[in-house]
gemmi code that builds the backbone of each chain (N, CA, C; Angstrom):
import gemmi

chains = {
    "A": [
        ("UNK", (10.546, -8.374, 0.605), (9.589, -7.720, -0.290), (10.330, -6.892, -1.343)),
        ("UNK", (11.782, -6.200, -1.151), (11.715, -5.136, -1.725), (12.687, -6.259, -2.728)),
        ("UNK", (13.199, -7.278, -2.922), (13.470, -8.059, -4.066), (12.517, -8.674, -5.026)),
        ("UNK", (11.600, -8.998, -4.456), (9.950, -9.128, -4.882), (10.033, -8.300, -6.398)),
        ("UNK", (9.625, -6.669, -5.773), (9.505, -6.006, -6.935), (10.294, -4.849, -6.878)),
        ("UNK", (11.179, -5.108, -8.579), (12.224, -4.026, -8.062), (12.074, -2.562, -9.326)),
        ("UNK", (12.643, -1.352, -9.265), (11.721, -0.860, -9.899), (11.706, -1.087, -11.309)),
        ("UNK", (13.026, -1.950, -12.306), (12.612, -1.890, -13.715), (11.573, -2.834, -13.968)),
        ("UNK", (11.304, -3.150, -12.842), (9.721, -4.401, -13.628), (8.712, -3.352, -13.143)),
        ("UNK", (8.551, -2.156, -12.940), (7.436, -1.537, -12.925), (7.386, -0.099, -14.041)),
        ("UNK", (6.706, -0.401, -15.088), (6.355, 0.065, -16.507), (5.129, 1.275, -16.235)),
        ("UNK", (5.059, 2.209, -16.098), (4.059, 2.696, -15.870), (3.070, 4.383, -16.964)),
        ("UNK", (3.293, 3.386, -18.549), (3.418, 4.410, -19.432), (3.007, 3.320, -20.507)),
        ("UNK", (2.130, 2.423, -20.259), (1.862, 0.758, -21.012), (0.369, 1.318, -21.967)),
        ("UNK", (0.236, -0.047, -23.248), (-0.655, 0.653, -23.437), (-0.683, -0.663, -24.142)),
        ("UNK", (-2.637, -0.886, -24.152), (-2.801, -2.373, -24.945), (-4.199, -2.288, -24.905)),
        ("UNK", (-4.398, -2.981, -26.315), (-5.754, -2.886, -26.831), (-6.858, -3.728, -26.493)),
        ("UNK", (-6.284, -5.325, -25.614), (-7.226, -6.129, -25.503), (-6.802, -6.254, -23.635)),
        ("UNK", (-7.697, -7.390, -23.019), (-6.696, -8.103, -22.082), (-5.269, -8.816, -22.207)),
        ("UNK", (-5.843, -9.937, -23.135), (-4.664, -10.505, -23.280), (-3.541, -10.053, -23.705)),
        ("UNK", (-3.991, -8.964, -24.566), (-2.551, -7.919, -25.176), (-1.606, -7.351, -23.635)),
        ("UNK", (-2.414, -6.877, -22.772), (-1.852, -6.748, -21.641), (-1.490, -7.898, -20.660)),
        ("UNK", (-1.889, -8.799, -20.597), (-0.988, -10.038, -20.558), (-0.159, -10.106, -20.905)),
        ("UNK", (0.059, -10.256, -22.318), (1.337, -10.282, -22.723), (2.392, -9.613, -22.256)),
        ("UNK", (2.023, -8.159, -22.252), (3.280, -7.158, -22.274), (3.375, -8.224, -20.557)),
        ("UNK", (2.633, -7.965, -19.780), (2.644, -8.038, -18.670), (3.805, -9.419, -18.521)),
        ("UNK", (3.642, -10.270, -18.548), (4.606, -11.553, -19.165), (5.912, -11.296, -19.611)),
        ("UNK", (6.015, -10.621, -20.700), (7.521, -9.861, -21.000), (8.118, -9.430, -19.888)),
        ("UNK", (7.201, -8.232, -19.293), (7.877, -8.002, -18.524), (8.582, -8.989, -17.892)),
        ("UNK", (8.028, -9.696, -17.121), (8.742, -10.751, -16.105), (9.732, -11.568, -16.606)),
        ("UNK", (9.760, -11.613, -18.416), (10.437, -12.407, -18.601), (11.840, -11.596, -19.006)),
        ("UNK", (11.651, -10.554, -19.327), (12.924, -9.516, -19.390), (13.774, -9.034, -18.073)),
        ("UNK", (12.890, -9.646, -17.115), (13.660, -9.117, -16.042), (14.210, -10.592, -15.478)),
        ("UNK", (13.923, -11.479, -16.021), (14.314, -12.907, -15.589), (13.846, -13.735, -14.926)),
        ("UNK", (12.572, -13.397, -14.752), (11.578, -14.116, -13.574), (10.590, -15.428, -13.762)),
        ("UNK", (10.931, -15.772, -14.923), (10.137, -16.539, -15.671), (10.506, -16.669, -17.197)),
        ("UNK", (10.375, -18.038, -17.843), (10.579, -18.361, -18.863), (9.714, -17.678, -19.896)),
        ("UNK", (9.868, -18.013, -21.449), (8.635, -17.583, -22.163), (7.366, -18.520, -22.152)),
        ("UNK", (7.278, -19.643, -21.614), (6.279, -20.512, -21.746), (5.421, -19.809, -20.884)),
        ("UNK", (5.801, -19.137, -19.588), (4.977, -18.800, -18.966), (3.831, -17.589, -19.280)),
        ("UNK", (4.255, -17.282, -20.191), (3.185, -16.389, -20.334), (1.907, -17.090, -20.705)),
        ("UNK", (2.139, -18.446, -21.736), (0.671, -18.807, -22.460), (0.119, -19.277, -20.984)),
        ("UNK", (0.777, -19.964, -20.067), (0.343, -20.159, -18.440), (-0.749, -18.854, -18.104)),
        ("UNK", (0.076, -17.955, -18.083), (-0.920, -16.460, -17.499), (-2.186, -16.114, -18.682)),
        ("UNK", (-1.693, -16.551, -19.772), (-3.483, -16.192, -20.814), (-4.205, -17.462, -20.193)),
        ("UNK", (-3.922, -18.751, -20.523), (-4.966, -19.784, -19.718), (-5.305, -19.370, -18.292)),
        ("UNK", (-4.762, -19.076, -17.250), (-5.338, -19.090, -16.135), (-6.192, -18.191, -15.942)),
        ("UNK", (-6.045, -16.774, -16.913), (-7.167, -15.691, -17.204), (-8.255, -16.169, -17.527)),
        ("UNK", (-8.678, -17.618, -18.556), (-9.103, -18.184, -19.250), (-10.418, -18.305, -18.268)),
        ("UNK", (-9.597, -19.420, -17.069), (-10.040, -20.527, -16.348), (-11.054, -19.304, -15.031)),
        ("UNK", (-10.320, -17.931, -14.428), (-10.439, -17.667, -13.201), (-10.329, -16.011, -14.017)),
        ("UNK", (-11.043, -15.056, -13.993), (-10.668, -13.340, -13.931), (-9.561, -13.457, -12.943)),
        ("UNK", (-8.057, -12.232, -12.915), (-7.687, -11.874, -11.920), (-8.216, -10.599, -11.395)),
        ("UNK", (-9.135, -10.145, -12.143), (-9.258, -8.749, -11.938), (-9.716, -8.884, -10.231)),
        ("UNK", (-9.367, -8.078, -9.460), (-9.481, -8.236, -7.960), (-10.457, -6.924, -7.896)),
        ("UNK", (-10.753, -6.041, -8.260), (-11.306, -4.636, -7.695), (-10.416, -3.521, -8.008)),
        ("UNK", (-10.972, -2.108, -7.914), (-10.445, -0.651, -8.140), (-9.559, -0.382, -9.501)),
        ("UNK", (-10.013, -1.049, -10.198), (-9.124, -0.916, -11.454), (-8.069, -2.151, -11.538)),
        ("UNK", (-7.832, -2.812, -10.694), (-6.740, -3.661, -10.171), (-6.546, -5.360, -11.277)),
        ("UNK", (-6.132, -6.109, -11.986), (-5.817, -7.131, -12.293), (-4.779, -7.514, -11.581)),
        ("UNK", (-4.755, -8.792, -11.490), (-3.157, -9.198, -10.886), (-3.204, -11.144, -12.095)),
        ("UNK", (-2.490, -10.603, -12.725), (-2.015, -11.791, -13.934), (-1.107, -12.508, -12.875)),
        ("UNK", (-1.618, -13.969, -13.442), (-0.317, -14.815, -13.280), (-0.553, -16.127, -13.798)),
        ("UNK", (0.440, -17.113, -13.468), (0.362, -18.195, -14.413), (-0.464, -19.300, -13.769)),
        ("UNK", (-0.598, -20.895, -14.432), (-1.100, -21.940, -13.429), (-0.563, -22.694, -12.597)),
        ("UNK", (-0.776, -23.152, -11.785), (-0.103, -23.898, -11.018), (0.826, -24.700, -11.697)),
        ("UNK", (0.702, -25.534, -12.696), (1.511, -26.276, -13.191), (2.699, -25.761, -13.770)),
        ("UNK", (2.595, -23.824, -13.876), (3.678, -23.239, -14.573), (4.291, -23.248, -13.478)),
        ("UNK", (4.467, -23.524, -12.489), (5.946, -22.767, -11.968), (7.123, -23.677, -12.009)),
        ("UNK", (6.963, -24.357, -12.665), (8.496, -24.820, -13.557), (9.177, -23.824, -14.234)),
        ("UNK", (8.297, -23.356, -14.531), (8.796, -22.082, -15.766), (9.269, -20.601, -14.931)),
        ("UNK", (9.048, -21.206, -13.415), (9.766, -19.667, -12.501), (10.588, -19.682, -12.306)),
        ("UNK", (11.786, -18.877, -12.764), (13.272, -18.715, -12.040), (13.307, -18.403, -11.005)),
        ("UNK", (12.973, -17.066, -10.559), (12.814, -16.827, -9.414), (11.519, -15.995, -9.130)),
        ("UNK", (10.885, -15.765, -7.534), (9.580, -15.338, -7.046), (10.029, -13.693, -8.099)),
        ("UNK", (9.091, -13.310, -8.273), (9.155, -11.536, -8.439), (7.337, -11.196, -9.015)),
        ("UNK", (7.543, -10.017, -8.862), (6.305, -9.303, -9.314), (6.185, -8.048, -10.824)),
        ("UNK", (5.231, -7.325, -11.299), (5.518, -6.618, -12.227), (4.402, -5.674, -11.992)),
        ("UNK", (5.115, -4.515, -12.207), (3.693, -3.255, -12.130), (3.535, -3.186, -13.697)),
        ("UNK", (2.208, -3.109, -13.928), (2.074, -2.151, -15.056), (0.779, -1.528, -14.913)),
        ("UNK", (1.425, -0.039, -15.792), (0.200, 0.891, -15.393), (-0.757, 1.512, -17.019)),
        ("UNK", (-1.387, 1.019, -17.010), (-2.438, 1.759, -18.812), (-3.082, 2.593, -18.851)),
        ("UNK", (-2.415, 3.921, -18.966), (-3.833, 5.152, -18.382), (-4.561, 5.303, -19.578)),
        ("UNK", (-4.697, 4.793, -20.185), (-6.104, 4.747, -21.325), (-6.791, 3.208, -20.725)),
        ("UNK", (-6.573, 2.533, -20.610), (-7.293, 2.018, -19.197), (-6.985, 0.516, -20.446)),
        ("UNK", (-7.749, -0.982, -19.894), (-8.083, -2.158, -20.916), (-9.067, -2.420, -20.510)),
        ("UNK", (-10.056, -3.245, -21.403), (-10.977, -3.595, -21.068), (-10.783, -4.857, -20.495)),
        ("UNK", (-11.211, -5.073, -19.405), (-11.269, -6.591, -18.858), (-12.396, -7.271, -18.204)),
        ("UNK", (-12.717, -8.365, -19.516), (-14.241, -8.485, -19.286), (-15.109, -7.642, -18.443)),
        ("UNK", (-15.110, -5.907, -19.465), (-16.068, -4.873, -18.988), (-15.350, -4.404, -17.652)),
        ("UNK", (-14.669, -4.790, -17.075), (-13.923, -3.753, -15.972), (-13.153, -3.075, -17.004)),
        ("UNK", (-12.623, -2.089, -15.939), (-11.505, -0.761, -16.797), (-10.558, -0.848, -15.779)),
        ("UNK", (-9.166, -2.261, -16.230), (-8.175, -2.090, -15.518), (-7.093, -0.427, -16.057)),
        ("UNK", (-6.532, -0.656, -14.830), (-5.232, 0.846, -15.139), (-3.859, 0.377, -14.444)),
        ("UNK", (-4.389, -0.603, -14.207), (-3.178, -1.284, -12.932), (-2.856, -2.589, -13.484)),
        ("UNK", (-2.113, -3.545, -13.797), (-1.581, -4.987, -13.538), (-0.800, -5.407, -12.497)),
        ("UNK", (-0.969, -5.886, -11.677), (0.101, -7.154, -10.418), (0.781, -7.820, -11.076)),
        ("UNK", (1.679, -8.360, -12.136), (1.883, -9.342, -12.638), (2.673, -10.645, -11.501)),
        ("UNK", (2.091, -11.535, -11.427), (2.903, -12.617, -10.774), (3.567, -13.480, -10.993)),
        ("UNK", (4.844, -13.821, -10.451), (5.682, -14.670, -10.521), (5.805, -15.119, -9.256)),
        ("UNK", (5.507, -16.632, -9.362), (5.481, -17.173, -7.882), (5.799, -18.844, -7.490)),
        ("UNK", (6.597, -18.966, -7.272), (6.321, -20.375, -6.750), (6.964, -20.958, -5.778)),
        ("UNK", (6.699, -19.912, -4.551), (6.805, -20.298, -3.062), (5.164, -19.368, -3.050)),
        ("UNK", (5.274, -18.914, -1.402), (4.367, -18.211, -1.238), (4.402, -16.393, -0.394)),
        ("UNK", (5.897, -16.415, -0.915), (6.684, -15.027, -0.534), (5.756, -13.868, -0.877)),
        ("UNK", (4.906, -14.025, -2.238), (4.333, -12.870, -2.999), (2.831, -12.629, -1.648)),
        ("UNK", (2.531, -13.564, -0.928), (1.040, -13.115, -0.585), (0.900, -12.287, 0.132)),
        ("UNK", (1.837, -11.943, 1.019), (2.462, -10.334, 1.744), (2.153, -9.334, 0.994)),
        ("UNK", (3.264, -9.385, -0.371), (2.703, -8.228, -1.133), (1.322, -7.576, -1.520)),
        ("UNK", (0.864, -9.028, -1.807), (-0.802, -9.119, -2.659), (-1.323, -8.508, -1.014)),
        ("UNK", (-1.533, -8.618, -0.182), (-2.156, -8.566, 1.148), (-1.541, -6.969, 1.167)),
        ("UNK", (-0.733, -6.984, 0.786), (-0.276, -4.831, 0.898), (-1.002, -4.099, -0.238)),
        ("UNK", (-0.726, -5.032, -1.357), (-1.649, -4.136, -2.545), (-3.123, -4.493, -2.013)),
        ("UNK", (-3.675, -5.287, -1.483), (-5.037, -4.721, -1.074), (-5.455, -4.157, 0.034)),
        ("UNK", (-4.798, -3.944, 0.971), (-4.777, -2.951, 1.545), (-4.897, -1.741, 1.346)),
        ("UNK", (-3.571, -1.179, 0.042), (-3.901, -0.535, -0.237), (-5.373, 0.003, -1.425)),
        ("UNK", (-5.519, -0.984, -1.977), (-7.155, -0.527, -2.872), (-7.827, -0.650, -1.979)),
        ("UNK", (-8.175, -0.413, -0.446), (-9.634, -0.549, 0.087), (-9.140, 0.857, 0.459)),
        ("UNK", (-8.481, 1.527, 0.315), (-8.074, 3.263, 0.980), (-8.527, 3.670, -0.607)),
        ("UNK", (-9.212, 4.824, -0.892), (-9.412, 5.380, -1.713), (-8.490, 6.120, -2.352)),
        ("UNK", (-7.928, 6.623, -1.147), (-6.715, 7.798, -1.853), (-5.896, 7.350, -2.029)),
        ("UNK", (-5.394, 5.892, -1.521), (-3.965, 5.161, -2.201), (-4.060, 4.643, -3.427)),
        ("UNK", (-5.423, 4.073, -3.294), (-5.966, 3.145, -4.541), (-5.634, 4.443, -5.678)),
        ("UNK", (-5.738, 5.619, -5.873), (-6.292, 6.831, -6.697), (-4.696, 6.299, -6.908)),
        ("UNK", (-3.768, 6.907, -6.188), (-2.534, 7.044, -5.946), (-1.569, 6.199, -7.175)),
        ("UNK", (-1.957, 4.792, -6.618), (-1.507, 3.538, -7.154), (-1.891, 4.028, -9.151)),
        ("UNK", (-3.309, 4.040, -9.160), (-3.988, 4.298, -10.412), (-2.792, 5.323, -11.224)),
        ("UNK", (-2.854, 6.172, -10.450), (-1.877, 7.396, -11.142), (-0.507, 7.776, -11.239)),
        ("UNK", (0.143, 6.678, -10.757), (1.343, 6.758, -10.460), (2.381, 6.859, -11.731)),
        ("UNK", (3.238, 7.931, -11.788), (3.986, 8.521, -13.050), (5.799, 7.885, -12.359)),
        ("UNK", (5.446, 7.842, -11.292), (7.356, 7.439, -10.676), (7.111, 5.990, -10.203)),
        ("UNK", (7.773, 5.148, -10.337), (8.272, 3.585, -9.965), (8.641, 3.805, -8.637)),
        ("UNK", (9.057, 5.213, -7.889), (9.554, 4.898, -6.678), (8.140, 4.966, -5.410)),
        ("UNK", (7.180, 5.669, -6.191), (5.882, 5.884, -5.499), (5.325, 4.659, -5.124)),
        ("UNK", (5.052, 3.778, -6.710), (4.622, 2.588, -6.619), (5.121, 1.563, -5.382)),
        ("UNK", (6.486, 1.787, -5.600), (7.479, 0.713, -4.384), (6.725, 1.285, -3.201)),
        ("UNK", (6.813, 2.846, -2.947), (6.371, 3.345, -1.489), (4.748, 2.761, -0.814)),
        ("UNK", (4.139, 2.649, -1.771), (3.005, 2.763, -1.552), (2.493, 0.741, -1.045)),
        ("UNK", (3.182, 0.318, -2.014), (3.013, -1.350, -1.361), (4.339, -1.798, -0.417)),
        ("UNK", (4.860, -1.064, -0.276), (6.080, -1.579, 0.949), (5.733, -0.835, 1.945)),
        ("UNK", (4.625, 0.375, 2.455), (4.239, 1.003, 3.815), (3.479, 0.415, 4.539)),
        ("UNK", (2.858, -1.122, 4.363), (1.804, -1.837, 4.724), (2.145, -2.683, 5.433)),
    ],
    "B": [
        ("UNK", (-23.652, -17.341, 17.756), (-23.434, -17.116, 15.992), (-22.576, -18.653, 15.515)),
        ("UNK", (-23.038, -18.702, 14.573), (-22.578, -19.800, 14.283), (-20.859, -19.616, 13.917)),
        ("UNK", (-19.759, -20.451, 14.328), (-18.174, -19.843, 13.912), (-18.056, -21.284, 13.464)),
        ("UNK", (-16.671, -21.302, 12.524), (-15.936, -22.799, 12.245), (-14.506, -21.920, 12.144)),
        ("UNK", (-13.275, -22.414, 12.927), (-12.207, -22.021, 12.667), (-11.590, -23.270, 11.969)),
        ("UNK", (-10.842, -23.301, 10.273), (-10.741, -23.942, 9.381), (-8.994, -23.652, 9.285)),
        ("UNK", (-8.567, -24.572, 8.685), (-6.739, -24.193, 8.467), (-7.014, -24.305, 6.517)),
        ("UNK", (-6.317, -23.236, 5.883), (-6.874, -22.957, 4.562), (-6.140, -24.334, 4.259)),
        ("UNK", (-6.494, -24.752, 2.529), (-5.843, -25.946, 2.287), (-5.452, -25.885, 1.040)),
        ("UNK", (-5.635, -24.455, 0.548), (-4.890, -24.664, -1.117), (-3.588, -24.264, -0.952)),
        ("UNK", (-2.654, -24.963, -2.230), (-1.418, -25.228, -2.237), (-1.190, -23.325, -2.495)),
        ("UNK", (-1.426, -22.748, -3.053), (-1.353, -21.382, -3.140), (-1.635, -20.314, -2.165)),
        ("UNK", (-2.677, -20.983, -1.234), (-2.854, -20.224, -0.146), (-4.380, -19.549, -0.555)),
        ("UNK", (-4.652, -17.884, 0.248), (-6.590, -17.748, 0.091), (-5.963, -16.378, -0.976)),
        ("UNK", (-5.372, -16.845, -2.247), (-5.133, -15.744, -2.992), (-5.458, -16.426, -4.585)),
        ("UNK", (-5.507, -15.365, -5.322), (-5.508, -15.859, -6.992), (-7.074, -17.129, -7.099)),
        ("UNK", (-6.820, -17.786, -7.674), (-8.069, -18.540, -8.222), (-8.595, -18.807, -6.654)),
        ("UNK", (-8.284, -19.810, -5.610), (-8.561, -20.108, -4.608), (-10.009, -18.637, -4.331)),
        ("UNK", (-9.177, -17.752, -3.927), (-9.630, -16.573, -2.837), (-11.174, -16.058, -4.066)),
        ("UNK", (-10.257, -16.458, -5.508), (-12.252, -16.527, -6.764), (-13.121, -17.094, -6.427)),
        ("UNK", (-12.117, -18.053, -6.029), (-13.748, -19.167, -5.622), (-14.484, -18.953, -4.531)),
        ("UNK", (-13.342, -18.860, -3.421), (-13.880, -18.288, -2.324), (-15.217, -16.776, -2.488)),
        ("UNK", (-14.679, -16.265, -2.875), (-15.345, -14.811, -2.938), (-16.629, -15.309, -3.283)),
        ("UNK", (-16.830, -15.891, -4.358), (-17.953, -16.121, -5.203), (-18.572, -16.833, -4.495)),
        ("UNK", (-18.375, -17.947, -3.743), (-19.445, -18.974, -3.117), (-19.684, -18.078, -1.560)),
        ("UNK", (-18.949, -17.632, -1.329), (-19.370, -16.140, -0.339), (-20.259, -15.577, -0.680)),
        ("UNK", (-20.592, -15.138, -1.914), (-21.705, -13.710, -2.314), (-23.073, -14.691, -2.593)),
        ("UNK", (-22.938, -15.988, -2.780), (-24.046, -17.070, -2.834), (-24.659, -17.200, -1.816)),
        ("UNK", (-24.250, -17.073, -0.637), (-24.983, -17.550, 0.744), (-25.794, -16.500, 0.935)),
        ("UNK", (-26.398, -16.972, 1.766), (-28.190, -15.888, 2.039), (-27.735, -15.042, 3.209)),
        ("UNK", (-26.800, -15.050, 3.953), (-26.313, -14.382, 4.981), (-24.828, -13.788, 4.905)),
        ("UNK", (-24.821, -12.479, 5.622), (-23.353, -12.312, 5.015), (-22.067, -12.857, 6.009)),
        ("UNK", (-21.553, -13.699, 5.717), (-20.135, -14.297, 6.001), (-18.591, -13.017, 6.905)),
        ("UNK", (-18.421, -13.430, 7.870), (-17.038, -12.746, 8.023), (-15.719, -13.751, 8.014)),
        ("UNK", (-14.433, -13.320, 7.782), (-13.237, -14.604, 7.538), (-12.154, -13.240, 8.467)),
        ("UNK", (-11.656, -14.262, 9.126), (-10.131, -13.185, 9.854), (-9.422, -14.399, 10.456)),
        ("UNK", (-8.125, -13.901, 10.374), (-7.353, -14.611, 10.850), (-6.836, -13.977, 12.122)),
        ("UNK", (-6.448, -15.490, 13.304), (-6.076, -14.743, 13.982), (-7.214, -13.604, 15.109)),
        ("UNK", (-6.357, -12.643, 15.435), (-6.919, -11.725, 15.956), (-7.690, -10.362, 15.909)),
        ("UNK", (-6.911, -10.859, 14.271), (-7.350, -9.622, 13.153), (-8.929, -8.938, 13.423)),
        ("UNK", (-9.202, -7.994, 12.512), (-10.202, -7.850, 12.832), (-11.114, -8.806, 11.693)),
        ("UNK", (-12.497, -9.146, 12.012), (-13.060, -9.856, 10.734), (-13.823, -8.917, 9.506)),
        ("UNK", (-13.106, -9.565, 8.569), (-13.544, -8.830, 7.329), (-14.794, -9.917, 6.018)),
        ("UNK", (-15.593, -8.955, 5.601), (-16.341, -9.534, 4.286), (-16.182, -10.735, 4.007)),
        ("UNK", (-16.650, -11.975, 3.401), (-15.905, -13.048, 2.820), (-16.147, -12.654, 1.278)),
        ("UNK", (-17.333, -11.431, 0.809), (-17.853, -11.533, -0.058), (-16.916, -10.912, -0.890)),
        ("UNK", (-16.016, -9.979, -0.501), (-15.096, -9.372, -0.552), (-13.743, -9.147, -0.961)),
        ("UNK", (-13.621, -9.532, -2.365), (-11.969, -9.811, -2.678), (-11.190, -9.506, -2.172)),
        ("UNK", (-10.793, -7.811, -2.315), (-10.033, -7.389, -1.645), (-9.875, -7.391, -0.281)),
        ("UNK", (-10.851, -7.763, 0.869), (-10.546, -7.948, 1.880), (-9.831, -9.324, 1.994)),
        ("UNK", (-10.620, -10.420, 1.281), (-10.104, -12.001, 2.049), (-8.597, -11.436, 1.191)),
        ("UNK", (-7.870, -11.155, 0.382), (-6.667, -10.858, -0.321), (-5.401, -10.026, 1.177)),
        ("UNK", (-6.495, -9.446, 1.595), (-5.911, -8.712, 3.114), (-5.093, -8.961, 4.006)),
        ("UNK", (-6.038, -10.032, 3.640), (-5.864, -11.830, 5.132), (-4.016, -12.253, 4.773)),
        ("UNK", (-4.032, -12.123, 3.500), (-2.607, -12.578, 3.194), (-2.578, -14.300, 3.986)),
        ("UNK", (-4.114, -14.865, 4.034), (-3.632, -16.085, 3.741), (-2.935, -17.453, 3.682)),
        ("UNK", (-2.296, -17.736, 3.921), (-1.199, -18.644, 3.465), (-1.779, -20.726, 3.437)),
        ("UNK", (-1.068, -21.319, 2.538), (-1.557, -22.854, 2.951), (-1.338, -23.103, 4.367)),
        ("UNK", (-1.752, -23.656, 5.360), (-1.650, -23.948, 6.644), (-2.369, -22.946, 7.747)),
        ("UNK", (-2.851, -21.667, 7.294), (-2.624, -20.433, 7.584), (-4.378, -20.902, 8.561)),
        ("UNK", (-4.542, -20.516, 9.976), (-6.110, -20.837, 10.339), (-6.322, -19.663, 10.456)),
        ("UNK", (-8.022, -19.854, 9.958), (-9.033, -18.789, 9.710), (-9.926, -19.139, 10.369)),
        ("UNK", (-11.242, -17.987, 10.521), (-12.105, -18.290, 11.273), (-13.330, -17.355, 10.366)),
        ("UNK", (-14.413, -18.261, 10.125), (-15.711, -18.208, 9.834), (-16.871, -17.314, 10.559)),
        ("UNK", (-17.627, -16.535, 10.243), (-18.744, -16.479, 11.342), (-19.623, -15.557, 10.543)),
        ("UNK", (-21.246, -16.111, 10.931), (-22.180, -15.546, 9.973), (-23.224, -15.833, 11.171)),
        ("UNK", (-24.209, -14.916, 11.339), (-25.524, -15.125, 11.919), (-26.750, -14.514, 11.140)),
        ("UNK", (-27.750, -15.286, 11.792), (-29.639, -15.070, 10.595), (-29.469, -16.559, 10.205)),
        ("UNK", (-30.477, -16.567, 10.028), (-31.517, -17.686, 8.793), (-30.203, -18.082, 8.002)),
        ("UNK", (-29.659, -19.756, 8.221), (-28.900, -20.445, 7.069), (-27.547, -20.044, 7.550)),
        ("UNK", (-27.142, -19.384, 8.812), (-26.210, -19.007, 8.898), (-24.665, -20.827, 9.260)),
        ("UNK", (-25.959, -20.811, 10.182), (-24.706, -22.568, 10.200), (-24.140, -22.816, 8.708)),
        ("UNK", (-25.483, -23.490, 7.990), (-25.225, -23.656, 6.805), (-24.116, -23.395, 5.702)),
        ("UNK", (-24.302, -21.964, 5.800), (-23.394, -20.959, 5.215), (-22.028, -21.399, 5.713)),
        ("UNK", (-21.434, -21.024, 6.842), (-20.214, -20.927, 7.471), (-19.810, -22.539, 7.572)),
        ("UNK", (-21.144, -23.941, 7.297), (-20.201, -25.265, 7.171), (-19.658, -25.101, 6.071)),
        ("UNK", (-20.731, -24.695, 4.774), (-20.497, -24.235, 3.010), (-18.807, -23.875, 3.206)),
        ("UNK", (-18.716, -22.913, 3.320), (-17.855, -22.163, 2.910), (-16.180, -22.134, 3.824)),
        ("UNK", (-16.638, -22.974, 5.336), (-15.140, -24.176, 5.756), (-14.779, -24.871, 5.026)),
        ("UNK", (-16.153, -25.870, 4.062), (-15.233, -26.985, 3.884), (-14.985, -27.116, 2.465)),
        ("UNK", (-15.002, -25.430, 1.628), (-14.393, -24.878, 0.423), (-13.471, -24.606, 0.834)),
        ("UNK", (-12.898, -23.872, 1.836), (-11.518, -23.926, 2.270), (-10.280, -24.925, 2.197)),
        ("UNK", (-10.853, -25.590, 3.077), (-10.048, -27.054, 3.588), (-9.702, -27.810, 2.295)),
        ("UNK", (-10.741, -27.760, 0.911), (-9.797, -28.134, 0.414), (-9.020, -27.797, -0.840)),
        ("UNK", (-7.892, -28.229, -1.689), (-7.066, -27.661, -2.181), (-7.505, -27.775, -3.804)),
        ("UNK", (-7.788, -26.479, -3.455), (-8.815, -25.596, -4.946), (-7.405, -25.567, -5.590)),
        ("UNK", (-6.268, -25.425, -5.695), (-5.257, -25.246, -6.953), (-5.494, -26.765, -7.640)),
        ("UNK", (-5.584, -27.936, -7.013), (-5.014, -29.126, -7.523), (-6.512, -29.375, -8.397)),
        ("UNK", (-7.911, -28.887, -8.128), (-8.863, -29.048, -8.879), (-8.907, -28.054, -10.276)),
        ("UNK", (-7.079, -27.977, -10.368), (-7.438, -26.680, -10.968), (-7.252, -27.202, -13.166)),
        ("UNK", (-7.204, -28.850, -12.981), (-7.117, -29.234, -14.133), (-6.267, -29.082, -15.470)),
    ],
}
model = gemmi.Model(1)
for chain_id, residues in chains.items():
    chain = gemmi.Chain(chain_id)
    for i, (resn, *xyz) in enumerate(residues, 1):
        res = gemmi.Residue()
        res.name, res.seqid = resn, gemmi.SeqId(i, " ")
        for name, pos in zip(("N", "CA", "C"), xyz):
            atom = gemmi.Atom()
            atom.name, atom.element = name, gemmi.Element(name[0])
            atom.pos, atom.b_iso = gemmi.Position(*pos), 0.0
            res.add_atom(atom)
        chain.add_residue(res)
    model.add_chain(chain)
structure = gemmi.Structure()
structure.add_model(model)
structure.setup_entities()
């Protein structure tokens, strides 16, 4: 897990005007940290397209289509956090999952981050998080 | 009560689009649905964040169970959305 997500892929000071604008960044990220090509991002706007990721509590979790994971170097994940919030189709994300995946290493994680959004005070936690090392704490205690 | 224990069948596992679909044809049925794996305890199907809980996996067996009016129904519905592999319908 803790190669999964390590802390420079977790951004937590993001800021974007649409969804897809946060896609994007969200995408960079992964691709600045090496986790994925640039194709993959137009992967993660279509699959938004096709399916919402928005999961609950403020929460999105982006990722690409099945057919992208050609475009994965390796599994990893990406925090990002928007405290002016995005609109996503009328939810108010504050959180992104970004995914990079193509084994099935990440569903642990995803299964810890919802864990943690059904606790109120982690979910708050997660929402507000100003340190990258909190973020790590909070989905690796599960 | 009506149960079906199902082995999931998308290539991704009961997460991301799969666990959408799931959720959604969950909140459709006239009765409410539980999904757990295992020994776990059973949680919502209607429920993102819970079936997301499950952590899932392709191969991974689950177990169904809903009682009331339509409950069979419901819990055949929503096995044999499982079983099969919602990524590859994914076009």
């Amino acid at each position: 897990m803790a190669d999964l997500l390590t802390s420079d892929a977790i951004r937590l000071q993001e800021r974007a005007g649409s969804r897809d604008e946060a896609i994007r960044r969200c995408g960079e990220v992964l691709v600045s940290v090496g986790a994925v090509s640039e194709d993959y991002v137009d992967a993660m706007l279509a699959r938004e397209q096709s399916v919402s990721t928005y999961i609950g509590e403020g929460v999105a979790i982006p990722h690409g289509t099945l057919n992208s994971k050609e475009n994965v170097r390796r599994d990893a994940l990406a925090v990002l956090r928007f405290p002016d919030g995005v609109d996503w189709d009328g939810n108010d994300v504050r959180v992104c999952v970004a995914i990079a995946a193509a084994g099935d290493g990440h569903i642990d994680i995803l299964a810890s981050l919802a864990e943690v959004l059904m606790d109120p005070d982690q979910a708050q936690r997660l929402r507000t998080a100003t340190d990258p090392a909190d973020v790590l704490e909070l989905l690796e205690t599960s | 009560m009506p149960t079906r224990t199902v082995v999931v069948g998308s290539a991704s596992g009961l997460h991301a689009r799969p666990a959408a679909l799931f959720v959604a044809a969950a909140a459709k049925q006239p009765v409410p649905v539980t999904i757990r794996t295992g020994e776990k305890k059973a949680v919502p199907a209607r429920s993102m964040l819970s079936v997301l809980s499950l952590g899932a996996k392709k191969g991974t067996e689950v177990t169904l169970e809903a009682d009331g009016d339509g409950a069979q129904d419901a819990v055949d519905t929503l096995a044999a959305l499982l079983e099969r592999d919602l990524d590859a319908e994914d076009g």
